[in-house]
C-alpha positions in Angstrom: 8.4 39.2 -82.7 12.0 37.0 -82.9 15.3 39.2 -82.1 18.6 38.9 -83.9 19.7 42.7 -83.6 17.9 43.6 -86.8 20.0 41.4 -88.4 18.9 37.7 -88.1 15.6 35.8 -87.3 12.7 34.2 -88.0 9.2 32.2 -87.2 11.2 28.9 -87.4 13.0 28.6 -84.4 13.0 25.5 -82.2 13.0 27.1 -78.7 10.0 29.7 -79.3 7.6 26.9 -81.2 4.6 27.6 -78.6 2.7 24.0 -79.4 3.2 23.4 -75.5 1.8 26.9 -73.8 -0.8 26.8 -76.4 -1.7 23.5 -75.6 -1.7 23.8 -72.4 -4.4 26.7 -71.8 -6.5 25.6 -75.3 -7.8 28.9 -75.3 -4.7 31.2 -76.8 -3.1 31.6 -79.8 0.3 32.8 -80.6 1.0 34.7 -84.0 5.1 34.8 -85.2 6.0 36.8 -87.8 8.7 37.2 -90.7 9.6 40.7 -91.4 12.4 42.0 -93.1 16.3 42.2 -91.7 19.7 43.6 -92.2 19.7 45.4 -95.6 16.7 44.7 -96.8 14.8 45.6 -94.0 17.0 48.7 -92.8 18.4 49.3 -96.0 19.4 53.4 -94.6 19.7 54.4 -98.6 19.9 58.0 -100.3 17.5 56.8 -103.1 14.9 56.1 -100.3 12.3 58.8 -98.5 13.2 59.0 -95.3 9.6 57.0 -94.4 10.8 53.9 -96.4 14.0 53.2 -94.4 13.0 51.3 -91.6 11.3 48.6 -93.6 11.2 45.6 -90.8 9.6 47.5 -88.6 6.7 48.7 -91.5 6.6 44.8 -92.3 5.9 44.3 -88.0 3.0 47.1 -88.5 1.2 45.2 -92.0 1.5 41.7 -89.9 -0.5 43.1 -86.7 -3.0 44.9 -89.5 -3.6 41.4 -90.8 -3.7 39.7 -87.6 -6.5 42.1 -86.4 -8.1 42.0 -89.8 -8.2 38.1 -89.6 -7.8 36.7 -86.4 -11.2 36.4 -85.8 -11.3 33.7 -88.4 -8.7 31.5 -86.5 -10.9 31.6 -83.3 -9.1 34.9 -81.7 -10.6 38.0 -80.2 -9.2 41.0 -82.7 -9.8 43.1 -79.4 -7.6 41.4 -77.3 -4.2 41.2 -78.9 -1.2 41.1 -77.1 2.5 42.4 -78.7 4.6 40.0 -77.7 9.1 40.3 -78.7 12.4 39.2 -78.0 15.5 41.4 -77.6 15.4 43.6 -80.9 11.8 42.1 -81.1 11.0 43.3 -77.8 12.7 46.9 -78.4 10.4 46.8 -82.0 7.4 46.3 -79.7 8.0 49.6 -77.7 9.3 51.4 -81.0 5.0 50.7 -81.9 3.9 52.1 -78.8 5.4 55.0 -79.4 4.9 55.4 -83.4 1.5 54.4 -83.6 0.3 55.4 -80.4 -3.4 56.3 -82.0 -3.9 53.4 -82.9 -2.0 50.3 -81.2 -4.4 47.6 -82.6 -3.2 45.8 -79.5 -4.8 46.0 -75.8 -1.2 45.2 -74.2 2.7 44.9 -75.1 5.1 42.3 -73.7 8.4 43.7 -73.9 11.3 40.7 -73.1 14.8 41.8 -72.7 14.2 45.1 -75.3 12.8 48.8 -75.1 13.1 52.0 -76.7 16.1 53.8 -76.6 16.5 55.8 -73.7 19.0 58.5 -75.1 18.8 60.4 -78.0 19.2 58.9 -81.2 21.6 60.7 -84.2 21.3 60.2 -88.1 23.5 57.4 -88.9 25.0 58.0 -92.7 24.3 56.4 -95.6 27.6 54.8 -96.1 27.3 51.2 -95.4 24.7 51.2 -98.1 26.8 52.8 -100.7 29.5 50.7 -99.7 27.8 47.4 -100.6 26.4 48.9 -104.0 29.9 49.7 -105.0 31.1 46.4 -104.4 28.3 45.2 -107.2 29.4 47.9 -109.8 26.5 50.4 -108.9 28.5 53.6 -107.9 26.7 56.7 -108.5 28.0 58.8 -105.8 26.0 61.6 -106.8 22.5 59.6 -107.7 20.8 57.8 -104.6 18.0 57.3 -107.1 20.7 55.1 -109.9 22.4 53.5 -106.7 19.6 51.9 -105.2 17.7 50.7 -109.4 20.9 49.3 -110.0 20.9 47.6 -106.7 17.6 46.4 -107.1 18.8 44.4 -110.2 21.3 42.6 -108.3 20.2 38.9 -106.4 19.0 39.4 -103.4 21.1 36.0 -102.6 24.1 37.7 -103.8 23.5 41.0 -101.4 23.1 38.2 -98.4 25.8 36.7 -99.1 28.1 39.1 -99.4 27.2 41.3 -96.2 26.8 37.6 -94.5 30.6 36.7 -95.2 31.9 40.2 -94.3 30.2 40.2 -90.7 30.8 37.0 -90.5 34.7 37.5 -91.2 35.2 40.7 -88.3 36.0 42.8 -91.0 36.3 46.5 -90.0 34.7 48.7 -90.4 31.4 47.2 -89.1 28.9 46.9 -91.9 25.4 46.9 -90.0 22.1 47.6 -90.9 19.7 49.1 -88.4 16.7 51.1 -87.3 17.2 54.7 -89.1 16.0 58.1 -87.4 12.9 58.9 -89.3 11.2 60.6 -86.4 7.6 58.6 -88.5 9.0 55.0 -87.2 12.1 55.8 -84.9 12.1 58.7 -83.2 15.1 60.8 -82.2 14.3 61.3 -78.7 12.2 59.1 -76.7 12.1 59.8 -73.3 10.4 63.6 -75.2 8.2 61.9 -76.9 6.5 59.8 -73.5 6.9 63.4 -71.6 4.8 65.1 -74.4 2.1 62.1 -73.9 3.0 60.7 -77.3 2.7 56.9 -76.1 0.4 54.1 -76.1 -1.7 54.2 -73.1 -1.7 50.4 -72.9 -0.4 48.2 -69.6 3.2 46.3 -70.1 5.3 43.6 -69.4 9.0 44.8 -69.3 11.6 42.2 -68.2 14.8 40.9 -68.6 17.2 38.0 -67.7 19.4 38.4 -64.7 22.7 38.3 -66.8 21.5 39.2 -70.1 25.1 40.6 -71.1 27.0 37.3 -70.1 26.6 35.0 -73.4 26.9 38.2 -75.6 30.6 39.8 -74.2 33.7 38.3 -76.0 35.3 35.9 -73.8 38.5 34.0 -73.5 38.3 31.2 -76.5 41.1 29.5 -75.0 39.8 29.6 -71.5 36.0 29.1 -71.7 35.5 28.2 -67.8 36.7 31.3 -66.7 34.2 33.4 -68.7 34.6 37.1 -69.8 35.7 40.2 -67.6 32.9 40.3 -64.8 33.3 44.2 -64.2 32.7 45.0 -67.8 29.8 42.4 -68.2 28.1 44.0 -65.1 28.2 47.5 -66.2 26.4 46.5 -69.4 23.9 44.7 -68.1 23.0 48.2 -66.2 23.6 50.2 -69.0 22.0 48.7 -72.0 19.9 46.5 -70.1 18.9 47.1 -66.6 18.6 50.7 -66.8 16.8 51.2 -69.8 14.0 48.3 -68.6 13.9 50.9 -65.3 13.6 54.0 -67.3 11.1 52.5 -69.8 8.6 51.6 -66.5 9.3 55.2 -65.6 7.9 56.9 -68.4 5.3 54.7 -68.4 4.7 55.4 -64.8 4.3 58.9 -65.3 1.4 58.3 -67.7 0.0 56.3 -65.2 0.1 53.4 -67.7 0.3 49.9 -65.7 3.9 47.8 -65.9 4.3 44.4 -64.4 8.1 43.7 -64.3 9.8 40.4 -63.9 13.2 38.8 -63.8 14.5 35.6 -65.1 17.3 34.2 -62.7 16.7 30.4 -63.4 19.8 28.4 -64.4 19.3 25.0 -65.1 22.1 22.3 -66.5 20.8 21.6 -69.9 20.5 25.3 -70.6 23.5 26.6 -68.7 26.3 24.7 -69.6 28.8 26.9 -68.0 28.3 28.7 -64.3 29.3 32.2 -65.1 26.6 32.6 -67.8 23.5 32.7 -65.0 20.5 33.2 -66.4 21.9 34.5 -70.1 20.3 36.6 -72.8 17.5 34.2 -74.3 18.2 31.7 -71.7 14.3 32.1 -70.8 13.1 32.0 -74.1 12.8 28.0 -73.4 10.8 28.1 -70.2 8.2 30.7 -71.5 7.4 28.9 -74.7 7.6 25.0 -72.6 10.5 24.4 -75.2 13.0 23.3 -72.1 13.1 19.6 -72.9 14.8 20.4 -76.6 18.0 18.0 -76.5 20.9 20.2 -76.6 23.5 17.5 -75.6 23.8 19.2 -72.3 22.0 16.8 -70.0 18.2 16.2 -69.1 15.4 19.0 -68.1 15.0 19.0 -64.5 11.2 18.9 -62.5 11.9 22.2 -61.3 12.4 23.7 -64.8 9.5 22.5 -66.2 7.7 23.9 -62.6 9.2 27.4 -63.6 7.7 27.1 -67.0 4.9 26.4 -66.2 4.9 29.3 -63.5 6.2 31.8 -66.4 3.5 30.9 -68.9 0.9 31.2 -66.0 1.6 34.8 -64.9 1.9 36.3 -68.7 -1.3 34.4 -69.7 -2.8 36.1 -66.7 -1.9 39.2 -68.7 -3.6 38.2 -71.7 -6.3 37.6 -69.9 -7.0 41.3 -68.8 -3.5 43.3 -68.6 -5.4 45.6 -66.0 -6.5 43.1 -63.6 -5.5 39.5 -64.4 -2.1 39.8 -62.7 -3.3 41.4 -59.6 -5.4 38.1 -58.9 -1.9 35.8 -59.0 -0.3 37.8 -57.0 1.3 40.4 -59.7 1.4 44.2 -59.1 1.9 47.0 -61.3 5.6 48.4 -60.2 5.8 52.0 -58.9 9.1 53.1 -60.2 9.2 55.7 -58.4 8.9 54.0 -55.0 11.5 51.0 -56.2 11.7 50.3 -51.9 8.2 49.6 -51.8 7.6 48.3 -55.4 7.9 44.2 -56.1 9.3 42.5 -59.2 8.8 38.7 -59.9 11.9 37.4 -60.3 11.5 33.5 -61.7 13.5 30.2 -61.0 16.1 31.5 -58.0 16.7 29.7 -54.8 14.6 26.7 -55.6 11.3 28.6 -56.1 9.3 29.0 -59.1 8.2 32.9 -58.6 8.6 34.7 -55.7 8.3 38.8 -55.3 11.4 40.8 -54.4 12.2 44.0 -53.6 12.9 46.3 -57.0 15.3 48.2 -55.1 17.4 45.0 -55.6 17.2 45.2 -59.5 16.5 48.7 -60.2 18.4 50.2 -57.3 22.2 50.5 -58.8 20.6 52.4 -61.8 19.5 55.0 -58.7 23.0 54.4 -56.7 21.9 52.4 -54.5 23.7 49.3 -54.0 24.7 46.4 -56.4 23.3 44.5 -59.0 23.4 40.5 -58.5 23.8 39.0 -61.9 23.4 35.6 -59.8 20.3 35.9 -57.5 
C-alpha cells in the first residue's frame, strides 16, 4: 500500500513499479492498490456513523478480500499473502493487524517506515469537514445528515480542488484529513489493545530509513547545502520514527510474535543529491522495487546500488517465502527487543557492504537512554 500521509498516492508511481523484483524471482507477484484519500477517504463528517469515517482504510480491507478471493486466478497462493506499505501505507498495514486481528487474510505484514500509533489517540472534531461544506453553500450547522447530501451533490473535482489549493497555499489553519478514532478501524489506544492480546499473531517486517525525518523538516530555501536544524531533525527521527518502530517490535515481542527489523542507510549520488539528507524517508523505496536506475538528472546508478537492491529484495522475498523460517536461513533473526545488546538488525547499504548485522543497541538504544542515534551510519 503507497503513502502520502492519507493525503496523496497511488498504484502509478515510477519508483515502486516492481517489473524488476518480479522478474527477477518469476515466482512472486505484487498487488498495489488505489484506496481512497484526504476527504474522501477520511472525510471525519457529522452526517457519517462513526464506522464509515475511515473510508481508505475500509477500501485497503475490500482490496485484500479480493485479492484473496482471486489471486488464485493470477497464479498466487491465497494462503500466502504478504501486507506490504509505505509510510502511511506501512502504519495502515499495522492499523489491520490490529482491527481485524481474527481474520488477517494475510500470513505476514511488511511494515516500511510506518506503525500504529504508540500513544493514545483523541477524537479529532468535525470541523475541517464543515468548513469545506460551507465554502460550497452547504451550511447546516445543526444537520450532519443535510451537510454531508448537499456535499455529495457538489463535483468531486471541485472538493479536490479546492482543499488541493488551500494546503497547497500554507493556509492556517491546517485543513487535513485523517484516520478518525472509531475504536472498529482506529483504535484509541494501541499499546492496550496488543497488552489485551488483541493483535494479529502473524511474523513482521518493521523498518525504517536511517534519516527518515531529513527530506521531510523545513529547511533553509535560500541555503539548501546547509540543510535543516540537525538537533530538531534528530529528535524526530526518535520520536515519530525510531521509537515507535522499537515500541511496535515490543508489543509484538510480548506476544511472542516474530519481527525481523532492518535499516536502510545507503546513500547513493543519483538518489541523494545533497549530503545531509543520508538515507531520507522513501529514499529506499527505489532499491526494494529494483527502480534505482530511474533518470532523475542526478547522475548514473552505481554497481553497488544495484548490489544493495538486489540484497534488499533477497532478504524480504525470503520472508515471503516462510516469515517463520525463510529469514533465519539468510542469516536474518527475529529481534528480541527486550535484549536490544544481544539482538541484531540488518542495516542495508553502509560502509560499502550490501547487508551486514549490527548491534540494535545502536538503533534502538537512545529510545532506552542509551547513547546516540547515527542518522549517518
Amino acid at each position: 500500500m503507497t503513502g502520502g500521509g492519507f493525503q496523496t498516492g497511488g498504484v502509478y508511481i515510477p519508483q515502486q513499479i516492481p517489473t524488476d523484483w518480479v522478474d527477477r524471482t518469476q515466482s512472486h507477484i505484487v498487488v498495489t492498490i488505489n484506496y481512497r484519500l484526504n476527504i474522501f477517504g477520511f472525510p471525519n463528517a457529522q452526517g457519517l456513523k462513526d464506522t464509515e469515517q475511515n473510508l481508505g482504510i475500509l477500501d485497503q480491507r475490500a482490496a485484500l478480500e479480493w485479492v484473496h478471493a482471486n489471486i488464485a486466478s493470477f497464479g498466487g497462493d491465497p494462503n500466502r499473502i504478504v501486507q506490504w506499505g509505505h509510510s502511511a501505507g506501512s502504519e495502515s498495514v499495522d492499523l489491520h493487524a490490529y482491527a481485524y486481528y481474527k481474520d488477517p487474510l494475510v500470513y505476514g505484514y511488511f511494515m516500511q517506515s510506518g506503525v500504529a500509533p504508540n500513544s493514545i489517540q483523541k477524537p479529532v472534531d468535525q470541523s475541517n469537514f464543515t468548513f469545506v461544506a460551507q465554502h460550497f453553500g452547504c451550511d447546516f450547522p445543526c444537520d450532519g445528515y443535510a451537510e454531508l447530501d448537499c456535499m455529495r451533490r457538489v463535483p468531486f473535482p471541485w472538493i479536490e480542488d479546492f482543499i488541493g489549493q488551500y494546503q497547497d497555499n500554507g493556509t492556517t489553519p491546517a485543513l487535513t484529513f485523517s484516520t478518525v478514532v472509531d475504536e472498529k478501524i482506529f483504535f484509541s489506544n494501541y499499546p492496550a489493545r496488543a497488552a489485551a492480546g488483541l493483535l494479529s499473531r502473524k511474523p513482521a517486517i518493521i523498518g525504517n530509513a536511517a534519516n527518515e525525518e531529513s527530506s521531510l523538516y523545513p529547511w533553509p530555501v535560500n541555503n539548501v547545502t546547509a540543510g535543516p536544524y540537525e538537533p530538531a531533525v534528530y529528535a524526530l527521527d526518535l520520536s515519530i520514527w525510531m521509537c515507535p518502530t522499537l515500541n511496535a517490535t515490543s508489543l509484538r515481542n510480548a506476544l511472542n510474535i516474530p519481527v525481523y527489523r532492518y535499516q536502510t542507510a545507503g546513500r547513493f549520488p543519483n538518489l541523494n543529491p545533497l549530503a545531509w539528507l543520508g538515507s531520507y524517508h522513501a529514499s529506499d523505496l527505489p532499491t526494494f522495487f529494483g527502480t534505482y536506475d530511474i533518470d532523475m538528472g542526478l547522475g548514473n546508478y552505481t554497481a553497488f546500488e544495484a548490489e544493495v537492491s538486489r540484497t534488499q529484495q533477497d532478504y524480504i522475498y525470503s520472508f515471503l517465502q516462510d516469515p517463520y523460517n525463510g529469514p533465519e536461513k539468510i542469516g536474518w533473526y527475529p529481534l528480541n527487543a527486550s535484549a536490544p545488546e544481544v539482538g541484531k538488525v540488518i542495516r542495508f547499504g553502509a560502509d560499502g557492504i550490501a547487508a551486514q548485522a549490527v548491534d540494535a543497541v545502536e538503533i534502538d538504544g537512545p529510545c532506552r537512554g542509551i547513547g546516540t542515534y547515527n542518522m549517518y551510519p
